[in-house]
RODOPA-814178 format. One record per residue (C-alpha): residue number from 1; residue in three letters; y, z, x. Coordinates in Angstrom, 1 decimal. Layout:
RODOPA-814178
<NUM "ALA" <Y Z X>>;
...
//
This chain:
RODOPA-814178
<1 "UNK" <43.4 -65.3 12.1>>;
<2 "UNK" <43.1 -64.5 8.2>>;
<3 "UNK" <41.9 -60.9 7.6>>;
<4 "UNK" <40.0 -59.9 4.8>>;
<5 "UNK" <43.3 -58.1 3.3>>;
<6 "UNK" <44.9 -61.6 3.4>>;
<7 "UNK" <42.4 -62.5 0.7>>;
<8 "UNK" <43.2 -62.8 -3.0>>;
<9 "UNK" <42.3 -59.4 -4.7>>;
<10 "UNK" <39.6 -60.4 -6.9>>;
<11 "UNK" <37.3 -62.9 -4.1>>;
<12 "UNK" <38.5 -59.7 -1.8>>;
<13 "UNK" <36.5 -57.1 -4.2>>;
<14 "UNK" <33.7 -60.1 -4.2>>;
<15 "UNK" <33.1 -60.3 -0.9>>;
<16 "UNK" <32.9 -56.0 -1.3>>;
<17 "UNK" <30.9 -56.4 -4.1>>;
<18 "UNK" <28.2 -57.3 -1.6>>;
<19 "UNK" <28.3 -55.0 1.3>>;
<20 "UNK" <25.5 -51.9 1.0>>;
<21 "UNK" <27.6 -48.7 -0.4>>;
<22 "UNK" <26.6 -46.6 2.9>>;
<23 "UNK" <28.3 -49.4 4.7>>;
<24 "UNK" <31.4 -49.6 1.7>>;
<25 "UNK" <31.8 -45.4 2.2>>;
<26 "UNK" <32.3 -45.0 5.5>>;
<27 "UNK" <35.1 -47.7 5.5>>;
<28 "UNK" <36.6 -46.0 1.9>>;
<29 "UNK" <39.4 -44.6 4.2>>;
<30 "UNK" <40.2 -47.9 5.5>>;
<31 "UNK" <43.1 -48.1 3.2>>;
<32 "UNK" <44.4 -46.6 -0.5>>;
<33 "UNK" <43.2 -50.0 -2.3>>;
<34 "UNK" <39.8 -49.3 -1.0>>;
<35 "UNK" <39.4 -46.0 -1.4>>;
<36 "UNK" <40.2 -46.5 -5.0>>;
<37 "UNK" <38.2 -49.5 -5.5>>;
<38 "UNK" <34.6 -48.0 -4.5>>;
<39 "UNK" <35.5 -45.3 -6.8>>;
<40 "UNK" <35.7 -47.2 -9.6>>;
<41 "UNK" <33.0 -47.3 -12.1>>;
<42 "UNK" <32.8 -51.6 -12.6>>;
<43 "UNK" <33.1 -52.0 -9.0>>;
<44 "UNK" <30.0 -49.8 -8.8>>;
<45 "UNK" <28.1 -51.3 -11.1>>;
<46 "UNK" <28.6 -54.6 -9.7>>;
<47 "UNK" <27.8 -53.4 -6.0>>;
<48 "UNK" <24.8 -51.5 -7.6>>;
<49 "UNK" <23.6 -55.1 -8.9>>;
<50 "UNK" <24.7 -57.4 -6.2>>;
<51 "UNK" <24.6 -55.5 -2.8>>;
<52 "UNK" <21.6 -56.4 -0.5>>;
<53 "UNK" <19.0 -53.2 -1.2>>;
<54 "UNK" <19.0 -51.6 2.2>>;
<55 "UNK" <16.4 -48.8 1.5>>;
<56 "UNK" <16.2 -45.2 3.2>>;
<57 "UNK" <13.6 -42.9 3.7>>;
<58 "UNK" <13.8 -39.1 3.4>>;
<59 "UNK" <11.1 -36.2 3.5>>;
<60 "UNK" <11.1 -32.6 1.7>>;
<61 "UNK" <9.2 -30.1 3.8>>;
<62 "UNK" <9.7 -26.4 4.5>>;
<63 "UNK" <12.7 -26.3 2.3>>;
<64 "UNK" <14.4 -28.9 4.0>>;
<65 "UNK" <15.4 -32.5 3.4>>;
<66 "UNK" <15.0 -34.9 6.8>>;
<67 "UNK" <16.0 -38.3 6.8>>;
<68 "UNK" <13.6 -40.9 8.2>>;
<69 "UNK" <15.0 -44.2 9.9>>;
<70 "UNK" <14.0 -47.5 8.3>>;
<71 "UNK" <12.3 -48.5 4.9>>;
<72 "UNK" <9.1 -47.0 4.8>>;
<73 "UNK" <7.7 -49.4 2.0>>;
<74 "UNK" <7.2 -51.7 5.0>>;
<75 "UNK" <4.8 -49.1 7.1>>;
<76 "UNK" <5.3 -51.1 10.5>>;
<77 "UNK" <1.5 -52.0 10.1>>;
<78 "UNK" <1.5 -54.1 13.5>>;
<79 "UNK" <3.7 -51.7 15.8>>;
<80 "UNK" <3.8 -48.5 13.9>>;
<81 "UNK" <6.4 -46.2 12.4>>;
<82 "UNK" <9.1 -45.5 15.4>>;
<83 "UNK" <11.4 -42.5 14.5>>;
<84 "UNK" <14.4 -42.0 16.3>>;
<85 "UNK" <13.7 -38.7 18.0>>;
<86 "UNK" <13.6 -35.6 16.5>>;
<87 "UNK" <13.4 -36.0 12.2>>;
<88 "UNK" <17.2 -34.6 11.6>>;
<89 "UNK" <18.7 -33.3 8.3>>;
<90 "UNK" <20.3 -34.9 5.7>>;
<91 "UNK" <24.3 -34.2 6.1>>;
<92 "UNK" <26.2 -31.8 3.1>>;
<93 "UNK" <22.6 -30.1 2.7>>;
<94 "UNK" <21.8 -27.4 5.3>>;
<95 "UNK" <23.0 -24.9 3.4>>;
<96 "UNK" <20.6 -25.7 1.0>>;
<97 "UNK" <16.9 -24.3 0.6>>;
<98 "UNK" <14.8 -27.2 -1.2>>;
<99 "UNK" <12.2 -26.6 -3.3>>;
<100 "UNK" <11.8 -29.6 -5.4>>;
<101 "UNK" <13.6 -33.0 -5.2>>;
<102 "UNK" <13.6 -35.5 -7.9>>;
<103 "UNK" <15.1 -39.0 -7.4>>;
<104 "UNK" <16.8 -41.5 -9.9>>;
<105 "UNK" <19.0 -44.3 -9.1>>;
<106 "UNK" <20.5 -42.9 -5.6>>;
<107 "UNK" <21.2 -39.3 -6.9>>;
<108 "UNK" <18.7 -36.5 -5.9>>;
<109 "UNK" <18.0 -33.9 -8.6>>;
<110 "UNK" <17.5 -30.6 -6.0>>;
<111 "UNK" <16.1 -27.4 -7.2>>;
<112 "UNK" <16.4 -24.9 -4.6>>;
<113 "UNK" <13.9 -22.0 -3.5>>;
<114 "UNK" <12.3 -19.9 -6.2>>;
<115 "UNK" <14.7 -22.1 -9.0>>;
<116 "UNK" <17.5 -20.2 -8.5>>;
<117 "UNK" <19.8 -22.8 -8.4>>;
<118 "UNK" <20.1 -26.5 -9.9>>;
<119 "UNK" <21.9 -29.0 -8.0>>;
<120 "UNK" <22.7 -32.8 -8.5>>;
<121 "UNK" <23.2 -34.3 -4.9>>;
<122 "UNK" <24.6 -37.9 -3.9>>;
<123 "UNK" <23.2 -38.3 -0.1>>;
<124 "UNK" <25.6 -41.3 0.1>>;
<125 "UNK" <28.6 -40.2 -0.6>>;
<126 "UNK" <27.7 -36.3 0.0>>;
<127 "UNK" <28.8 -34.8 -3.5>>;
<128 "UNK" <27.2 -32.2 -5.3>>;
<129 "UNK" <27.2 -30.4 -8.6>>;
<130 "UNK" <25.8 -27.0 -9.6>>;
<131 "UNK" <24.1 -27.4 -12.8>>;
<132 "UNK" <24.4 -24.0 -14.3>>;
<133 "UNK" <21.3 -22.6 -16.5>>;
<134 "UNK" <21.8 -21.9 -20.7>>;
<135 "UNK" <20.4 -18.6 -19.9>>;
<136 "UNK" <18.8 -18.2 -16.4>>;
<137 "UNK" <15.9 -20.3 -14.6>>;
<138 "UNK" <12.3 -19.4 -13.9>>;
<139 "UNK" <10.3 -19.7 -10.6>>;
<140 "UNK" <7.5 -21.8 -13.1>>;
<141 "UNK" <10.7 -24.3 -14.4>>;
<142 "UNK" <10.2 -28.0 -13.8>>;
<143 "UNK" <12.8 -30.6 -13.8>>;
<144 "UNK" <12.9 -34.6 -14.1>>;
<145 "UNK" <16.5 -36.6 -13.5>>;
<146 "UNK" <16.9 -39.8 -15.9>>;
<147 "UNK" <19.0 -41.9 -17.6>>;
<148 "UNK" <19.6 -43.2 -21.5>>;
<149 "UNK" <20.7 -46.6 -21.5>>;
<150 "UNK" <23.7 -47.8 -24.1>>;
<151 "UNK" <25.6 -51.1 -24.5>>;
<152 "UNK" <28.4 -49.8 -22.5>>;
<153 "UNK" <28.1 -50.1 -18.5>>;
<154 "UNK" <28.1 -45.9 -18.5>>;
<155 "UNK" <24.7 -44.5 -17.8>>;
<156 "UNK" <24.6 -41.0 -19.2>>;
<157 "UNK" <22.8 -39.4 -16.8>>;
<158 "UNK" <20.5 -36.4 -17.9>>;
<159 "UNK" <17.8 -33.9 -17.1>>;
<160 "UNK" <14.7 -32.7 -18.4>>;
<161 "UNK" <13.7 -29.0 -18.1>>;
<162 "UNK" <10.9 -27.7 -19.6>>;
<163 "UNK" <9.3 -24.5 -18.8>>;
<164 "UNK" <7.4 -21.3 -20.4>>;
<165 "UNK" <9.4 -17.8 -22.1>>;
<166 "UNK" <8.3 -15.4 -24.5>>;
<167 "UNK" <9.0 -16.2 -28.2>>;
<168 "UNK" <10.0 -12.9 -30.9>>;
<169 "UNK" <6.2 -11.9 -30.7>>;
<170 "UNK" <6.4 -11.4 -26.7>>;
<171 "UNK" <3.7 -14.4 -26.7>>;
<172 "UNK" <3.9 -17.3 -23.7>>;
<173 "UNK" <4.6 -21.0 -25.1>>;
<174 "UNK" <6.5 -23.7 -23.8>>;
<175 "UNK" <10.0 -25.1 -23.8>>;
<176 "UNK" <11.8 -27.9 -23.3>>;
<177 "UNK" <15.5 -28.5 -23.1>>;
<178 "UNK" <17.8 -31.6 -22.5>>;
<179 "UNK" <21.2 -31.1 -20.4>>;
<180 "UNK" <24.0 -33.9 -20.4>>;
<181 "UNK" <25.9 -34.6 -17.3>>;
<182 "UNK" <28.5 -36.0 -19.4>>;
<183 "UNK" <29.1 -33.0 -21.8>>;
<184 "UNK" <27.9 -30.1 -19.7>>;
<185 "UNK" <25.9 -29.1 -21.9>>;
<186 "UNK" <22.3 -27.8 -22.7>>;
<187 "UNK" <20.3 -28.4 -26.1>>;
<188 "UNK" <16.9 -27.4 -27.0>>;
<189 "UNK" <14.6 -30.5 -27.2>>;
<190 "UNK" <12.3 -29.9 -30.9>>;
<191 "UNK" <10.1 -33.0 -30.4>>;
<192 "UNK" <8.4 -30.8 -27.7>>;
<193 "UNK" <4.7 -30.3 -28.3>>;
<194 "UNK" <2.8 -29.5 -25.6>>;
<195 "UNK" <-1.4 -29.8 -25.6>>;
<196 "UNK" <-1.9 -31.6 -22.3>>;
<197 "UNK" <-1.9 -30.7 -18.9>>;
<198 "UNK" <0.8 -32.5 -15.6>>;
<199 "UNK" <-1.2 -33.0 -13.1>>;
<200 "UNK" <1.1 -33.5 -10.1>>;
<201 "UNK" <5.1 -34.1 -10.1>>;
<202 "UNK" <6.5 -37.3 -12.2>>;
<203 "UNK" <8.4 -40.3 -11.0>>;
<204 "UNK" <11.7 -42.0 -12.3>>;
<205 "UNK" <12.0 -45.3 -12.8>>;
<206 "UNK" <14.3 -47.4 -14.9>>;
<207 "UNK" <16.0 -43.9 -16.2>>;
<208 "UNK" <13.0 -42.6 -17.6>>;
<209 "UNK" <10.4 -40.3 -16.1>>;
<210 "UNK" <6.5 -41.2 -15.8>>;
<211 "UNK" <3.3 -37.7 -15.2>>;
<212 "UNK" <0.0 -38.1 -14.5>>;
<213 "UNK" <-1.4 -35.8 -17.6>>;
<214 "UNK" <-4.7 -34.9 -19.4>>;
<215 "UNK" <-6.0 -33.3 -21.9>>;
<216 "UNK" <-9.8 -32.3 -22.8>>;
<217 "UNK" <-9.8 -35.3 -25.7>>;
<218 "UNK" <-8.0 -37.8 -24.3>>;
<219 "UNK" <-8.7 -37.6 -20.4>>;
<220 "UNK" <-6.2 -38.8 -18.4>>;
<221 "UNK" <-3.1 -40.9 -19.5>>;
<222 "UNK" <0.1 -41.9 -18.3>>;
<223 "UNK" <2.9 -39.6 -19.7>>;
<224 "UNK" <6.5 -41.3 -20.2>>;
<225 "UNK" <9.8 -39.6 -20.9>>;
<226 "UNK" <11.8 -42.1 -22.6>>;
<227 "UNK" <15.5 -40.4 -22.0>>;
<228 "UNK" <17.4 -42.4 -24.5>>;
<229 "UNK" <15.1 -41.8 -27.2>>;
<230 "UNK" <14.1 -38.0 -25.8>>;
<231 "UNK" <10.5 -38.7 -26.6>>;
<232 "UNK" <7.5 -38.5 -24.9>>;
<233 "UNK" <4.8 -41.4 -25.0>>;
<234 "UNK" <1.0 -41.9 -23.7>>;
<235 "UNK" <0.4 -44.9 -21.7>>;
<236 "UNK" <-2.7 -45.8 -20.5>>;
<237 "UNK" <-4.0 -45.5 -16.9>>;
<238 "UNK" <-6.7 -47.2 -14.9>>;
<239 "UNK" <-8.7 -44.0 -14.6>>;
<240 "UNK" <-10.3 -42.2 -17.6>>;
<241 "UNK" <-10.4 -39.1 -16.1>>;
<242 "UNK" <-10.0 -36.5 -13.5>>;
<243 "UNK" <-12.2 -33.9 -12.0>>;
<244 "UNK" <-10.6 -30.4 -10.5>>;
<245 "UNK" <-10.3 -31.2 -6.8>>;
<246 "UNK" <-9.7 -35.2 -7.5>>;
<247 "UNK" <-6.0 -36.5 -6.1>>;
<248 "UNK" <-3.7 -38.4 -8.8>>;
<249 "UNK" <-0.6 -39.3 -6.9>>;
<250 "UNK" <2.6 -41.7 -8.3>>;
<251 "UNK" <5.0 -43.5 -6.1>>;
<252 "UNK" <7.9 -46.0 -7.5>>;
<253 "UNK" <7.0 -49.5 -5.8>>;
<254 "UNK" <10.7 -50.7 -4.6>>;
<255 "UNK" <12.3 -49.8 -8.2>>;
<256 "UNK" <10.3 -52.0 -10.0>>;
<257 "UNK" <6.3 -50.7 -10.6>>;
<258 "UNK" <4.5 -47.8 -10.5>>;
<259 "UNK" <1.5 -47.4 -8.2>>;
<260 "UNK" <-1.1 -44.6 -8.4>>;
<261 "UNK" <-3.2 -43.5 -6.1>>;
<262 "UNK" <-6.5 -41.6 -6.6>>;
<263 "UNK" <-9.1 -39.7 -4.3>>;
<264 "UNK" <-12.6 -39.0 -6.2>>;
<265 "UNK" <-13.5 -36.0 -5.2>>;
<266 "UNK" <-17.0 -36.7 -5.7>>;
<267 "UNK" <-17.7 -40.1 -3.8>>;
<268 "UNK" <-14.4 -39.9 -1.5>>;
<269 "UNK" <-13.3 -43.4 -2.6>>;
<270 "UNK" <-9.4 -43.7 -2.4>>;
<271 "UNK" <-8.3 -45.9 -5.1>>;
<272 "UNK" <-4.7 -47.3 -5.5>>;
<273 "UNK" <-3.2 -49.4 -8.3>>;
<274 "UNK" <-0.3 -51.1 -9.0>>;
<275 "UNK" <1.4 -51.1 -12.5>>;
<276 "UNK" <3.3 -54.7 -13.2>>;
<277 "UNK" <7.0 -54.7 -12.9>>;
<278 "UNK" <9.1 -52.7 -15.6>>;
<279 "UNK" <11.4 -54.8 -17.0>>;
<280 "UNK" <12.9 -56.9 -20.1>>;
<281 "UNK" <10.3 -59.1 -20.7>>;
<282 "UNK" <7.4 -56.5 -19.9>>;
<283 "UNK" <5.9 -55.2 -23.5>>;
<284 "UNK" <2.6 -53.7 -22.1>>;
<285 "UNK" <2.1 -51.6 -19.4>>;
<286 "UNK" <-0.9 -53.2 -17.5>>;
<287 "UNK" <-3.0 -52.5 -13.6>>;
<288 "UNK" <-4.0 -53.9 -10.8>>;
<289 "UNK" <-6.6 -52.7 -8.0>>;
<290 "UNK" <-4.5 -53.1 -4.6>>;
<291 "UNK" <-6.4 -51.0 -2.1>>;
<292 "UNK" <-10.2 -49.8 -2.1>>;
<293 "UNK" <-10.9 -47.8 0.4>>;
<294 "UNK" <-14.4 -46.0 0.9>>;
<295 "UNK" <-14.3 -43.4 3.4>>;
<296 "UNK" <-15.6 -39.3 3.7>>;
<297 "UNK" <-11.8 -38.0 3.2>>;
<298 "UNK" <-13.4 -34.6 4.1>>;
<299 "UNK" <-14.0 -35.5 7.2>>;
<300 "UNK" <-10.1 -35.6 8.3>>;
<301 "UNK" <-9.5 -32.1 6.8>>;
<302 "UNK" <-6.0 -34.0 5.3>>;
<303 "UNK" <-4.0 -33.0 2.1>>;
<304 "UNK" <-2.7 -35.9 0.5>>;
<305 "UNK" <0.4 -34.8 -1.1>>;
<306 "UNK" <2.8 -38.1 -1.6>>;
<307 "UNK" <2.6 -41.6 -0.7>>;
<308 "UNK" <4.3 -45.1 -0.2>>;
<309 "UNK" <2.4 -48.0 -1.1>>;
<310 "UNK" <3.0 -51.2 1.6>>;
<311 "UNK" <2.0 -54.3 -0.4>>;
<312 "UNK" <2.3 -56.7 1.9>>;
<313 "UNK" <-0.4 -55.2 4.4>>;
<314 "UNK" <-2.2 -53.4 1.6>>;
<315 "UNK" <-1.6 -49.8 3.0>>;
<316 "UNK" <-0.6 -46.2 2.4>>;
<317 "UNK" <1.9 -44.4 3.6>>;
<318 "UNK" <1.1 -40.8 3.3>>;
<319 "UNK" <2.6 -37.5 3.8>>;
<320 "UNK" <-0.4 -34.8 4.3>>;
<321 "UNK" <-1.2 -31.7 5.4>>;
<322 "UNK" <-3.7 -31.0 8.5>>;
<323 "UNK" <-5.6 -28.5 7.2>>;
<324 "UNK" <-7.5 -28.0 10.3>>;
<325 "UNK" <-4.9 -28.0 12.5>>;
<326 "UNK" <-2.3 -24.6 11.5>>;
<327 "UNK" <-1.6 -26.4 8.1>>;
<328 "UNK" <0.9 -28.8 9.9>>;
<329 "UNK" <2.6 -32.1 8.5>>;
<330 "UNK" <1.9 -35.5 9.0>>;
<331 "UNK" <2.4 -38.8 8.3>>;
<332 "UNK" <-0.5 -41.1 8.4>>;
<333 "UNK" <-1.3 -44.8 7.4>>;
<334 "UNK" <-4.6 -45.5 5.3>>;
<335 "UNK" <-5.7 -49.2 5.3>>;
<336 "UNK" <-8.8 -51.1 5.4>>;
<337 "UNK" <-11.4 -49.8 8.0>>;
<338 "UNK" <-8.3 -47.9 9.6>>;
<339 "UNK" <-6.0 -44.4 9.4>>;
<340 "UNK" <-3.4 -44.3 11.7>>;
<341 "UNK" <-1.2 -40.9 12.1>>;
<342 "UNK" <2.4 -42.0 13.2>>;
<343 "UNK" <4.2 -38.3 13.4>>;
<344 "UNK" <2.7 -34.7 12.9>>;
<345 "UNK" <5.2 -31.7 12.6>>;
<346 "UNK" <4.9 -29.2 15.8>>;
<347 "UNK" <5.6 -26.3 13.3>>;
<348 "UNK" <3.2 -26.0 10.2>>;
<349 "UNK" <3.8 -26.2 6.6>>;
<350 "UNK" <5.9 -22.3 5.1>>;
<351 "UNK" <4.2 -23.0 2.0>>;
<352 "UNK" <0.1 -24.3 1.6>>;
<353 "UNK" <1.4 -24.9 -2.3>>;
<354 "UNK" <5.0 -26.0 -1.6>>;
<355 "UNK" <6.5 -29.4 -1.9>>;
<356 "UNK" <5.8 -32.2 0.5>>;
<357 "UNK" <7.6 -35.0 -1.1>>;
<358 "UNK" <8.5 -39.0 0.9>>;
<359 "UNK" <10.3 -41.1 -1.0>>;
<360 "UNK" <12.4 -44.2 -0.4>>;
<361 "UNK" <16.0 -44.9 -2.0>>;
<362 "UNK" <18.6 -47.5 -2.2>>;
<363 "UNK" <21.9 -45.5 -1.4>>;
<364 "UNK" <24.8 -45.7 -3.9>>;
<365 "UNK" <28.5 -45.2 -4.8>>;
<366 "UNK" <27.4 -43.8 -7.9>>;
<367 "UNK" <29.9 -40.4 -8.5>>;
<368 "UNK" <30.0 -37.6 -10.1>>;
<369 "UNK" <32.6 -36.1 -11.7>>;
<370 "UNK" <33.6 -32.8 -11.8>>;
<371 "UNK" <35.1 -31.4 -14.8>>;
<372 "UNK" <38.3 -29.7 -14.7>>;
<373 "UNK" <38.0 -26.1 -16.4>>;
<374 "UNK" <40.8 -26.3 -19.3>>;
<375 "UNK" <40.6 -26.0 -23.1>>;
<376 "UNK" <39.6 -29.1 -24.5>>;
<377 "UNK" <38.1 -30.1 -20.9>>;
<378 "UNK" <37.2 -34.3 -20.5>>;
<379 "UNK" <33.9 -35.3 -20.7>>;
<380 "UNK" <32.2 -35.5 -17.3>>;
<381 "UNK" <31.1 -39.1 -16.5>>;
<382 "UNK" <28.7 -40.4 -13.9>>;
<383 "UNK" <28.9 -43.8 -13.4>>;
<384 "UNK" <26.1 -46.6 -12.7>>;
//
């Protein structure tokens, strides 16, 4: 019987090309050409482009990273989220206190409790780099993981840090600095103004990094951090503006569209649109209305704090907070004339104002490099 070794070498690394990357790394010690093949940067790229997109889910709470089993983009709608017993950690990262996560092409940007530490993190694969600080961090930082895009099949990976310090007149303003993965290296970002206000965390998708933001002239507006240029541009969002105690979520709608959903405070109408795809040919960023749903959110005493949108059955996924029961977490679905809670944490949230973050991600090969400390050191290189 012919065995897939018995194969020419390049329908061989076809055939590979097409297998999902968890799947590829656990077999990487089948044999040396292997092992070397799903290291190297084309055969990446090609597995990142051809591979069947088997999504995971994973959930920040109390500091810790879970994983969840299945793709939560499709919510189960008929027979309901099953998780496998108890919600169990992520491997390489229990020694690891998370306070925010930030997601871009299968690597997690991780900063840990009170931003003492910066860390770069491939669940897949379970490498991790320490991203050391220009001069220190600050509890107040705030981070976003992207991408600038090049004719060459390199993605120079990068992140966004901006944050508030004390200038030569002991006055508070803000900052903003851009570090390179491949040069290990922070620079201070001038085009940095800042007169608006984030409203909730940002999303990555495509390699750049999208905020709900407002300010008093404008109202609210769709924030985009365009990492190959390094600029920051106002899009337009389906909402003109937001009141103090109204919810403006984003979630990334399987790599290809933003969706947004918003509570109004005031009439307790959840809202939730759907941007159209991000791609080559799309020149305008445009919305949809996918989900109207009029119901007395006070009433369920629930903190919506992230969210998957299901297209297909038109419903939410959301992570929340009870805040009538000991402040504990949830997950509960919100579609039409229904909310369905499919897992509630026995042990409630450490922090009322903490992170509570569910995302999805398509696992990848993707590595990073570590530099080797000599004069003259190589560039560092993550590959796509």
């Amino acid at each position: 019987m012919m065995m897939i070794s018995d194969l020419p070498g390049d329908l061989e690394e076809e055939i590979l090309s097409r297998v999902p990357a968890k799947s590829l790394w656990e077999l990487k010690t089948t044999c040396k050409r292997w092992y070397t093949l799903f290291r190297d940067p084309k055969f990446v790229e090609k597995n990142t482009k051809l591979s069947k997109a088997v999504r995971e889910s994973i959930l920040l709470s109390n500091d810790m990273v879970c994983s969840i089993a299945g793709d939560l983009h499709s919510s189960g709608f008929n027979t309901g989220i099953e998780f496998t017993g108890k919600l169990k950690s992520l491997k390489h990262s229990e020694d690891l206190k998370f306070s925010h996560i930030f997601h871009c092409d299968g690597l997690m940007l991780c900063s840990t409790e009170r931003n003492n530490r910066l860390v770069v993190w491939n669940p897949c694969t379970g490498q991790r780099r320490n991203i050391e600080p220009k001069t220190c961090y600050g509890s107040n930082d705030t981070y976003a993981l992207g991408y600038s895009r090049s004719s060459s099949s390199v993605h120079c990976y990068k992140i966004l840090r901006w944050f508030y310090h004390q200038n030569e007149k002991k006055e508070w303003i803000n900052g903003c600095e851009i570090y390179e993965l491949y040069s290990d290296s922070w620079r201070v970002l001038d085009s940095f103004t800042r007169d608006y206000t984030f409203v909730f965390e940002g999303m990555s998708l495509k390699g750049d990094t999208y905020f709900v933001a407002q300010d008093n002239e404008a109202g609210a507006f769709l924030m985009k951090f365009d990492f190959t240029t390094e600029r920051f541009v106002r899009l337009p969002l389906p909402i003109p503006s937001l009141y103090f105690h109204d919810a403006a979520l984003l979630s990334v709608v399987r790599g290809e569209k933003l969706s947004l959903l918003h509570i109004d405070d005031r009439s307790g109408v959840m809202r939730i649109w759907v941007s159209n795809k991000f791609d080559e040919e799309a020149k305008d960023l445009s919305w949809r209305s996918d989900l109207v749903l009029e119901m007395d959110f006070d009433k369920f005493n629930l903190d919506i704090r992230s969210f998957l949108l299901d297209e297909e059955n038109k419903a939410a996924i959301c992570c929340v907070i009870d805040t009538e029961d000991e402040y504990k977490i949830g997950i509960c679905i919100f579609g039409q004339d229904m909310v369905k809670q499919v897992y509630k944490d026995s042990v409630k949230v450490s922090h009322l104002h903490g992170p509570l973050v569910i995302i999805t991600y398509v696992p990848s090969l993707i590595r990073i490099q570590k530099s080797t400390p000599k004069r003259g050191r190589k560039r560092r290189l993550i590959s796509p």
